[in-house]
C-alpha positions in Angstrom: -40.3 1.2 12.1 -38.4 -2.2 11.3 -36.7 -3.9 13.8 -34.3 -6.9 14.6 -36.1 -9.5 16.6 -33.8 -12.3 16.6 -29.8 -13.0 16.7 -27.9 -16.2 16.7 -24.0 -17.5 16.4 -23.6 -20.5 14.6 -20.8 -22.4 13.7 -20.6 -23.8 10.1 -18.3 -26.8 10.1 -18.3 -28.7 6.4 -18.0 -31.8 8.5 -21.9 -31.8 8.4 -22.2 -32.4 5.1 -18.9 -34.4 4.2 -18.5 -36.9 7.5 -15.2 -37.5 7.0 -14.0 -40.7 9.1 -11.9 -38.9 11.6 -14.7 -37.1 13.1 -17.1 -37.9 15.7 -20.2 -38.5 14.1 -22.4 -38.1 17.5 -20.4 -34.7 17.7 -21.8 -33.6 14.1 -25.3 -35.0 15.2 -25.3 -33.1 18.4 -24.2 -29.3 16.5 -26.6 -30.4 14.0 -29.2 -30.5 16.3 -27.9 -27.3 18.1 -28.4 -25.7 15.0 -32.1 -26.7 14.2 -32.7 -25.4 18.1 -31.1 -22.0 17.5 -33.4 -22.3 13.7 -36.8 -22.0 16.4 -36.3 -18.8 17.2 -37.6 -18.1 13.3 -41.1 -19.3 13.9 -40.7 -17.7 17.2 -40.5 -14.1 15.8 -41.6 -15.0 11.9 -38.7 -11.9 10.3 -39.8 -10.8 7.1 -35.8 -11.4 6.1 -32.8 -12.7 7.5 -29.3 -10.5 7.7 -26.8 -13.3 7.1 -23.2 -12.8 8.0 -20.5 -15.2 6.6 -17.3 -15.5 5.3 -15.4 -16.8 2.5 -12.9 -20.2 2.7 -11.4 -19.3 -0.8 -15.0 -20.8 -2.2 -16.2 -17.2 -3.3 -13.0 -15.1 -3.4 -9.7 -15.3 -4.0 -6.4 -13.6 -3.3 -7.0 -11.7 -7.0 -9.4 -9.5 -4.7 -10.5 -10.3 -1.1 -13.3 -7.7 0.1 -13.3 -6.5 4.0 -16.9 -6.7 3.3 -19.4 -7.4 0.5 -23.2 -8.2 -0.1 -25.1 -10.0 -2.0 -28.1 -8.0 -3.6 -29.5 -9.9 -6.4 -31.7 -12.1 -6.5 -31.2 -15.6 -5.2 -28.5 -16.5 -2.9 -26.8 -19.8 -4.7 -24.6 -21.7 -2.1 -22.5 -24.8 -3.1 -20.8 -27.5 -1.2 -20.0 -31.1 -1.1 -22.8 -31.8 -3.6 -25.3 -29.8 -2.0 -27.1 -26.7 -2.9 -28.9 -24.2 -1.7 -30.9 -21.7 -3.3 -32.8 -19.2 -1.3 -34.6 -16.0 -2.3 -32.7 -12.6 -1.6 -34.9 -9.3 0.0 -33.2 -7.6 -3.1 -34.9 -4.0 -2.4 -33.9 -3.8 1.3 -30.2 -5.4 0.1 -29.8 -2.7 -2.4 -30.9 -0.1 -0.1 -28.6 -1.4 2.6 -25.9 -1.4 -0.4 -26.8 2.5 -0.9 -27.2 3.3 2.2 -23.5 1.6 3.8 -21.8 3.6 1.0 -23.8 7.1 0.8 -24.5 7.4 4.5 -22.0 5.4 6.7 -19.1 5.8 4.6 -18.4 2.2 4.4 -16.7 0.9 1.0 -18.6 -2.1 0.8 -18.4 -4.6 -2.3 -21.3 -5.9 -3.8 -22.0 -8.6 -6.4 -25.1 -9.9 -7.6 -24.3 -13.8 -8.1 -21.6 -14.7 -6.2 -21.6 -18.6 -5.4 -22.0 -18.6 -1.3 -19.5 -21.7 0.3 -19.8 -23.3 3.4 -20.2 -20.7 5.7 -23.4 -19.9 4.4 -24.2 -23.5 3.4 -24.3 -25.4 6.5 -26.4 -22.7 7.9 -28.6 -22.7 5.9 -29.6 -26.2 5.7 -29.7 -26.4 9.6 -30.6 -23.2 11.0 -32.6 -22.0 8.0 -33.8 -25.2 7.2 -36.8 -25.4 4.8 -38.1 -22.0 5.9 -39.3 -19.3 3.0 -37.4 -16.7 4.6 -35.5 -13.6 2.2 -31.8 -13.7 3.1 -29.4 -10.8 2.4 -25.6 -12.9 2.5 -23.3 -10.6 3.6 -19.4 -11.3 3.8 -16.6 -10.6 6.0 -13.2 -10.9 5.7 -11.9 -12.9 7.8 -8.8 -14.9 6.9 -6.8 -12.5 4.5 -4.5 -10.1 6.3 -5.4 -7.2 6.9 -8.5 -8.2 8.6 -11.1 -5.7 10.1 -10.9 -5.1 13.4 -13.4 -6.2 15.7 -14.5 -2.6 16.6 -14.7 -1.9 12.7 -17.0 -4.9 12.3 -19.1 -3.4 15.1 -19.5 -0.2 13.9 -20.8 -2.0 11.2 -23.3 -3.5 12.7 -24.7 -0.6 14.4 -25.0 1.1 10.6 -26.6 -2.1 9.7 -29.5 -1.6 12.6 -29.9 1.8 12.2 -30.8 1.5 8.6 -33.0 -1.4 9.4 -34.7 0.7 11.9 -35.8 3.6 9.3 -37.5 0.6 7.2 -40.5 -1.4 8.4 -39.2 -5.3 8.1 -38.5 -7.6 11.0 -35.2 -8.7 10.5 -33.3 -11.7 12.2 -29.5 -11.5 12.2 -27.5 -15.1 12.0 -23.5 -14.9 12.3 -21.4 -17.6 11.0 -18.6 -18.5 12.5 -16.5 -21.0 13.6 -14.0 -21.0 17.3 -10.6 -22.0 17.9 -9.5 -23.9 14.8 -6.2 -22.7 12.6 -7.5 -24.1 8.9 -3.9 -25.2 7.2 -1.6 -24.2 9.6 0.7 -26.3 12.2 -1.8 -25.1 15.2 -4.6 -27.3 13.4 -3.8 -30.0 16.1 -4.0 -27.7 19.3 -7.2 -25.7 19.8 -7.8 -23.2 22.3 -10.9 -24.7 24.3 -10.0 -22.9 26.9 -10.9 -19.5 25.5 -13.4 -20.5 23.7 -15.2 -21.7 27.1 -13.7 -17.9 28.4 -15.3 -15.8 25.4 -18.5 -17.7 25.7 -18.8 -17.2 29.4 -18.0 -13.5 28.3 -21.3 -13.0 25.9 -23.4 -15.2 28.6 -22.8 -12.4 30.6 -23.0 -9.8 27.9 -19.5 -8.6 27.8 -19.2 -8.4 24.2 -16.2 -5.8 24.8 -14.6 -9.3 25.7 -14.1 -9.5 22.0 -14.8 -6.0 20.5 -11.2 -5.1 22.2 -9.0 -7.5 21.1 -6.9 -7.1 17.8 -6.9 -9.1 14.4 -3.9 -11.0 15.5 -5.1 -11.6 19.0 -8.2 -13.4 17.3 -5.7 -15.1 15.1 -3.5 -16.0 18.0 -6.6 -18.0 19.2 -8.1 -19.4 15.7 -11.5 -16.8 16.7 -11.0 -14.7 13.7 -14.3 -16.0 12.0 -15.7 -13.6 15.3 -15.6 -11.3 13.3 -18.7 -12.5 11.8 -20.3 -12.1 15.3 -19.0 -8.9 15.8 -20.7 -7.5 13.4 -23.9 -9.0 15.0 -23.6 -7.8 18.3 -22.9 -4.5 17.1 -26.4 -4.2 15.7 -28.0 -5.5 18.5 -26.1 -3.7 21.3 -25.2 -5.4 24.9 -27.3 -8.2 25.8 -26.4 -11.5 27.8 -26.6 -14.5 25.4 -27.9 -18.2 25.8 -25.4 -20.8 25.0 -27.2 -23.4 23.4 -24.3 -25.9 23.0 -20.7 -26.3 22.9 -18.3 -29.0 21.2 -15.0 -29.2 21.4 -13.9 -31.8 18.8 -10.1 -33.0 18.2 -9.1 -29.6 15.9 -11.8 -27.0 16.6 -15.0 -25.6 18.9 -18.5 -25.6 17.4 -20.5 -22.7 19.6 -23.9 -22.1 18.9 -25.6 -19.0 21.0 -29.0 -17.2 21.3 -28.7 -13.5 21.7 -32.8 -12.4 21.2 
């Protein structure tokens, strides 16, 4: 009987890999080594594959088609950014049979693609939480940006298809959700995060309250730049009501770097 024995959030900033002059360098140092803390809880539980949810910043897709959701089920997960890549090997059997199964079972229209080029979402991850292990991914996308957006419940419900088709297979499967807080990519909010409920949600999943986000609407999430919570969303419906550990949070002049340990 497979099972998931480990879930993280992580945020994904491009900032890692770019160090642009207007950010805090300590700042990227510090999520960077957030990230290799939450990347432990692999040789903790040693998962024969890692569910990876991400999303797109107009590096996969475009507005010629934008999926709700979509896998990756070939085999080697190719992602590019700021002169880096990655290339990690893909469970393709359990990624097709998740495929299958979604559509068949669940009744979830979900896109699928065998190559896709994975951006930054999937990038930074990878790198920092991932790091060097030889670990099977399955990338799986959410979308997050494009109107209409899932809704949070949606993205859930997800989730809880995802676990109980990993639980009639026999891997060991860690989840990692990518996905950044309070920022507003190209619009005039850029300038004016919301820390505040970023610290609020947080506090919320400490306590297990996921319902803190699972409630709220696509615009709400939009109204607070937490849309990429989606991403999340998804994770926590597969693993159900649990209080999380917050292994660091940064608040940097435009957005909020979270980075959380839910098993």
């Amino acid at each position: 009987m497979g099972e998931i024995v480990a879930a993280v959030g992580t945020c994904h900033t491009p900032y890692m890999f770019t160090r642009p002059p207007d950010e805090n360098p300590q700042q990227l140092d510090q999520a960077g080594a957030a990230m290799q803390e939450l990347g432990k809880v692999l040789d903790e539980t040693k998962p024969d594959a890692i569910l990876f949810f991400g999303a797109d910043h107009v590096e996969t897709f475009s507005v010629t088609c934008v999926p709700s959701f979509a896998i990756v089920a070939g085999n080697r997960a190719i992602a590019k950014f700021a002169g880096r890549e990655h290339n990690l090997p893909i469970h393709r059997e359990m990624a097709e049979d998740i495929l299958n199964k979604l559509v068949v079972d669940y009744s979830f229209d979900v896109a699928y693609s065998e190559d896709a080029e994975l951006g930054h979402a999937f990038s930074v991850p990878f790198e920092y939480v991932i790091g060097g292990r030889d670990i099977p991914v399955i990338p799986f996308f959410t979308n997050v940006y494009v109107p209409p957006l899932p809704t949070p419940r949606r993205c859930a419900a997800l989730g809880k298809a995802l676990a109980d088709i990993i639980r009639g297979r026999k891997e060991r499967v860690a989840i990692v959700a990518s996905g950044g807080m309070s920022h507003f990519p190209g619009t005039i909010k850029y300038l004016h995060p919301e820390f505040d409920f970023d610290r609020w949600l947080i506090a919320q999943f400490e306590a297990g309250n996921t319902d803190a986000l699972l409630k709220m609407t696509g615009t709400q999430l939009d109204e607070v730049g937490n849309t990429e919570m989606l991403s999340w969303a998804i994770m926590f419906g597969a693993i159900g009501t649990l209080e999380g550990e917050l292994i660091d949070y940064i608040p940097t002049w435009h957005h909020g770097l979270g980075m959380m340990r839910f098993l």
